[in-house]
C-alpha positions as CSV (number, residue, x, y, z in Angstrom):
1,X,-99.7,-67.4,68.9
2,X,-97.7,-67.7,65.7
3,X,-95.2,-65.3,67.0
4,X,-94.8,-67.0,70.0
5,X,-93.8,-70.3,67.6
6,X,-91.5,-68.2,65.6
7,X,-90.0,-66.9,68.7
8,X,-89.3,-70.4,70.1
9,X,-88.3,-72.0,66.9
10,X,-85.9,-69.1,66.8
11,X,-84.3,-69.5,70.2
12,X,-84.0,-73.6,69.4
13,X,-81.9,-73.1,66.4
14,X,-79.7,-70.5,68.6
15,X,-79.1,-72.9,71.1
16,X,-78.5,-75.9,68.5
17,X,-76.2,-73.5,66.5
18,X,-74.6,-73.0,69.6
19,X,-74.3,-76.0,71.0
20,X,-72.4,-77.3,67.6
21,X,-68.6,-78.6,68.1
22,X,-66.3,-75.7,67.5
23,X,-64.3,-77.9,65.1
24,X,-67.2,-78.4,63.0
25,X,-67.6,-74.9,62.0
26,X,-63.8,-73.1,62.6
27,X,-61.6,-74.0,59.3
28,X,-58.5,-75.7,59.4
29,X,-57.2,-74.0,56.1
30,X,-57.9,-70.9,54.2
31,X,-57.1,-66.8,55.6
32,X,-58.7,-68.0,58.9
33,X,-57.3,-71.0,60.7
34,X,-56.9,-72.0,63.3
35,X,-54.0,-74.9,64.9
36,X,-56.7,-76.9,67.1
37,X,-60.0,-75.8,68.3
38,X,-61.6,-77.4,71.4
39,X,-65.1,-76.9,72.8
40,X,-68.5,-75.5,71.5
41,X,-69.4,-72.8,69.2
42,X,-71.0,-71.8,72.8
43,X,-67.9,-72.1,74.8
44,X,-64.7,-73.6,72.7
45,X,-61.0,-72.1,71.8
46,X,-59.1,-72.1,69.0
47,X,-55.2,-72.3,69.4
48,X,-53.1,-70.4,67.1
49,X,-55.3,-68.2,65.6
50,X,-53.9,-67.0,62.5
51,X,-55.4,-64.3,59.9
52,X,-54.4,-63.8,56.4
53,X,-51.0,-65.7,57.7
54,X,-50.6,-63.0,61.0
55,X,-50.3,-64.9,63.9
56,X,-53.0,-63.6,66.6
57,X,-52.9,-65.9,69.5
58,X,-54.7,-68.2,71.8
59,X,-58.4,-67.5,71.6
60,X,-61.1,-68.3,73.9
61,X,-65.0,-67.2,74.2
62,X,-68.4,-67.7,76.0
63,X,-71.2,-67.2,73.7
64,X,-73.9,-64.8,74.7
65,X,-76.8,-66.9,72.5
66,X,-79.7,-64.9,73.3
67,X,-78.2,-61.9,70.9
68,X,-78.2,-64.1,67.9
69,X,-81.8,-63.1,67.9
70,X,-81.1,-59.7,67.4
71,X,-79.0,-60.6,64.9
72,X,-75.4,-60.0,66.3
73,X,-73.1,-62.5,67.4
74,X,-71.5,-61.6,70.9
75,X,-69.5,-63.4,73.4
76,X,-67.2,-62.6,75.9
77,X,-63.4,-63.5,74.2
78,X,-59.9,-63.5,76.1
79,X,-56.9,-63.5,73.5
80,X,-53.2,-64.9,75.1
81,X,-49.8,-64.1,73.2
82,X,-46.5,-64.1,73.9
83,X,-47.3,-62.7,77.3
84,X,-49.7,-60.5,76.4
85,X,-53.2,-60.9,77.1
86,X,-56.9,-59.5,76.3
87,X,-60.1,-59.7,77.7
88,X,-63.9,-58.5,76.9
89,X,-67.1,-58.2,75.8
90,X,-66.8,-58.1,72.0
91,X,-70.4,-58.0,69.5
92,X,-70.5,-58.3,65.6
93,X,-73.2,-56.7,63.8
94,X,-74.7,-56.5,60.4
95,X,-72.5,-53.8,57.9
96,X,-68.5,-55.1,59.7
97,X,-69.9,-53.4,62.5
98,X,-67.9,-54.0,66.1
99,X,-67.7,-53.3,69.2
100,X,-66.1,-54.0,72.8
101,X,-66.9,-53.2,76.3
102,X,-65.5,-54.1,79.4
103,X,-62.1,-54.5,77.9
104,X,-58.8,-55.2,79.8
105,X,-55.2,-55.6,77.8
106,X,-51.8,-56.4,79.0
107,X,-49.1,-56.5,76.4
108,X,-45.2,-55.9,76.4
109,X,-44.4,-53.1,74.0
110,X,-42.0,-54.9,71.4
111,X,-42.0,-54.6,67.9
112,X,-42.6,-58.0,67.5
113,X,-45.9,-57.8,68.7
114,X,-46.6,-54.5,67.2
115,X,-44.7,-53.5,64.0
116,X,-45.1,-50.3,63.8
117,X,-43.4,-49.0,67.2
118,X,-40.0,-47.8,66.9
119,X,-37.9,-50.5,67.1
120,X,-35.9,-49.9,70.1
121,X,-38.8,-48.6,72.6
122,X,-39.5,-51.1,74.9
123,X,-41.9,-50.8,78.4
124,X,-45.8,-52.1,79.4
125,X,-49.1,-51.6,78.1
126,X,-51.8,-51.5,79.7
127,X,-55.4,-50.7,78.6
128,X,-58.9,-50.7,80.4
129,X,-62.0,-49.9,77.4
130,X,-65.6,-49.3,78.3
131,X,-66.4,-49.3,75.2
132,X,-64.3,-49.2,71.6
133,X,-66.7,-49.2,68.6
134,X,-65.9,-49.7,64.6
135,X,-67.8,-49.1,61.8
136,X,-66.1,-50.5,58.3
137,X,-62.9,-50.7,59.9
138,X,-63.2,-47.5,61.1
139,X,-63.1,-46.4,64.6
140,X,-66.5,-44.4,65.6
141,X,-66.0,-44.0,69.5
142,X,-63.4,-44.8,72.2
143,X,-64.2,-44.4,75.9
144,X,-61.7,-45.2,78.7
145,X,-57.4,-45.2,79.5
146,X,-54.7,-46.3,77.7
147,X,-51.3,-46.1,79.9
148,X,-47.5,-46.9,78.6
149,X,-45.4,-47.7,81.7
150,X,-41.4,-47.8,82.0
151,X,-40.9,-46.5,79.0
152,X,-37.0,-47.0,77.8
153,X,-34.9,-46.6,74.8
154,X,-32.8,-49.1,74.4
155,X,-30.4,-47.9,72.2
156,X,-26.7,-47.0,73.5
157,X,-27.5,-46.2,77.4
158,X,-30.6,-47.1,77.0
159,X,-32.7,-43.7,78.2
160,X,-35.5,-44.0,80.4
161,X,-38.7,-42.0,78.9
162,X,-41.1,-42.3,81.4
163,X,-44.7,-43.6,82.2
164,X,-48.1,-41.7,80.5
165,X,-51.4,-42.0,80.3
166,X,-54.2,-41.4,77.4
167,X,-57.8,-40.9,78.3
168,X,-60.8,-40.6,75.9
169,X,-63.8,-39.5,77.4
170,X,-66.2,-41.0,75.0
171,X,-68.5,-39.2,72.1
172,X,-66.9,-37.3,69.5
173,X,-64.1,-36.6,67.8
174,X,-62.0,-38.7,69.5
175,X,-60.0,-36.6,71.3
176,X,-58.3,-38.2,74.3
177,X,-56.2,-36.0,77.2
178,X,-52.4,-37.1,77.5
179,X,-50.5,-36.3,80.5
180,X,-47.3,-38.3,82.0
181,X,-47.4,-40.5,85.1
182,X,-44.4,-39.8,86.4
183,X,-40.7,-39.8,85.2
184,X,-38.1,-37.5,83.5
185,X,-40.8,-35.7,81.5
186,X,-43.8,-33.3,82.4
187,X,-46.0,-33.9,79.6
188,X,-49.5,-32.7,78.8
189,X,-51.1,-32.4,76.0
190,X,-54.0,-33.8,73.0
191,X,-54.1,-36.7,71.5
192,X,-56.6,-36.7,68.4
193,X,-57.6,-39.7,65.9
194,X,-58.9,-39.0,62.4
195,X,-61.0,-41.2,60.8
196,X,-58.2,-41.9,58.1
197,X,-56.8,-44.3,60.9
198,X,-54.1,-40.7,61.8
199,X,-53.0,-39.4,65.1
200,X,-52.5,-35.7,65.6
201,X,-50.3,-35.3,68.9
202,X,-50.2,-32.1,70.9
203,X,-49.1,-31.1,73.8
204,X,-45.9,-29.4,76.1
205,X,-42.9,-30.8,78.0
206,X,-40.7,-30.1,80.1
207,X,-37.8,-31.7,82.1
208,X,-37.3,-32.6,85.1
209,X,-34.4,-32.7,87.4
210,X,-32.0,-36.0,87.1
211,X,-33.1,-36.5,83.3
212,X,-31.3,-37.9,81.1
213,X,-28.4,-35.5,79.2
214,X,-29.8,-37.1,76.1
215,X,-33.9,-35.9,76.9
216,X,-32.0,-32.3,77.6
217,X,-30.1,-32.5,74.2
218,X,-33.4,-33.8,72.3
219,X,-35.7,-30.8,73.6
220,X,-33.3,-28.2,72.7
221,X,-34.8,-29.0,69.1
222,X,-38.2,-28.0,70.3
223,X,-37.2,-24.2,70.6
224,X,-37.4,-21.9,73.7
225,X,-39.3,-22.8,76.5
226,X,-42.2,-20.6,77.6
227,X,-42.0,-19.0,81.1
228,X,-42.8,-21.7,83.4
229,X,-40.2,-23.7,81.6
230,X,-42.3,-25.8,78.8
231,X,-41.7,-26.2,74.8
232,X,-44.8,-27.1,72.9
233,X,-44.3,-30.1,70.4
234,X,-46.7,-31.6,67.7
235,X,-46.2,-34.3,65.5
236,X,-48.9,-36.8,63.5
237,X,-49.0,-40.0,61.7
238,X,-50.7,-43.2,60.9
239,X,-51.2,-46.6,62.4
């Protein structure tokens, strides 16, 4: 009986948290703000989103209450930028642990959006999770595709590169299978991420006919190609 009290009393002060105006709660200053907010803690928005001064976006969610008594806050969030969007089902836990399932992203590839792409690549991004999971920052597991399409350099004749794909399969390490989509490049190869937030990339190429003289020139660095034409290439990094 008294847990049946507790168990109500807990699900009232879900729903009342939840039911609280947005604006109540979000601040409007500090290294989380945001420039309006509209709506409930249970459904709301918050405009602008900006963290430690880095602009983030448009932010909107739909509360999942009933995990609040398990002690995570979940909700289903869509993020909107500068023609770039996000969409999924995102859950905070106890110890900065996160995760995400069921998540869709669209996003130009421009180095204003993400700062550490070279800054004259330019194409679409387009990503479909079933789950992505941190621990501390860290990621723990990835499962699902990540594809670049129309790839170009813009620089001089501005070279196209191609369209590739990346798929983790899910568990560990997180090693994800690379091959291209199409394009002047046969690719296929390993992508691997470290838990030091690295890459470790890979894989062979090869050419094919109508690429670009400047593609032909660029894998000539690579060495001699093996019998049925490929060069094996490997480089690493952070992000």
């Amino acid at each position: 009986m008294k847990r049946g009290v507790w168990i109500a009393l807990l699900a009232f002060a879900a729903v009342l948290i939840a039911r609280l105006p947005a604006s109540w709660v979000l601040p409007a200053h500090g290294s989380f703000t945001c420039q309006s907010v509209e709506g409930t803690l249970w459904s709301g928005g918050c405009g602008s989103l900006t963290i430690a001064r880095n602009p983030v976006g448009d932010v909107t969610w739909e509360l999942h209450p009933l995990r609040l008594l398990a002690g995570r806050l979940a909700a289903h969030v869509t993020l909107v930028r500068e023609g770039a969007s996000a969409n999924g089902d995102v859950e905070l836990g106890f110890g900065a642990k996160v995760s995400a399932r069921n998540l869709t992203a669209d996003l130009p590839l421009d180095p204003k959006l993400l700062p550490a792409l070279p800054a004259t690549l330019r194409g679409q991004a387009h990503a479909t999770l079933a789950l992505a999971r941190l621990d501390n920052g860290i990621l723990q597991e990835l499962k699902g595709t990540v594809e670049a399409h129309d790839l170009v350099d813009v620089k001089g004749n501005r070279t196209a590169l191609g369209s590739y794909a990346l798929t983790f399969p899910g568990g560990t390490p997180l090693v994800g299978q690379l091959k291209d989509l199409g394009g002047p490049l046969e690719v296929q190869g390993t992508v691997t991420l470290t838990p030091q937030g690295g890459f470790e990339v890979q894989g062979l190429v090869a050419a094919r006919n109508g690429a670009a003289p400047e593609l032909l020139d660029n894998l000539l660095f690579l060495g001699s190609p093996d019998a049925s034409g490929r060069r094996a290439f490997a480089l690493s990094g952070t992000f």
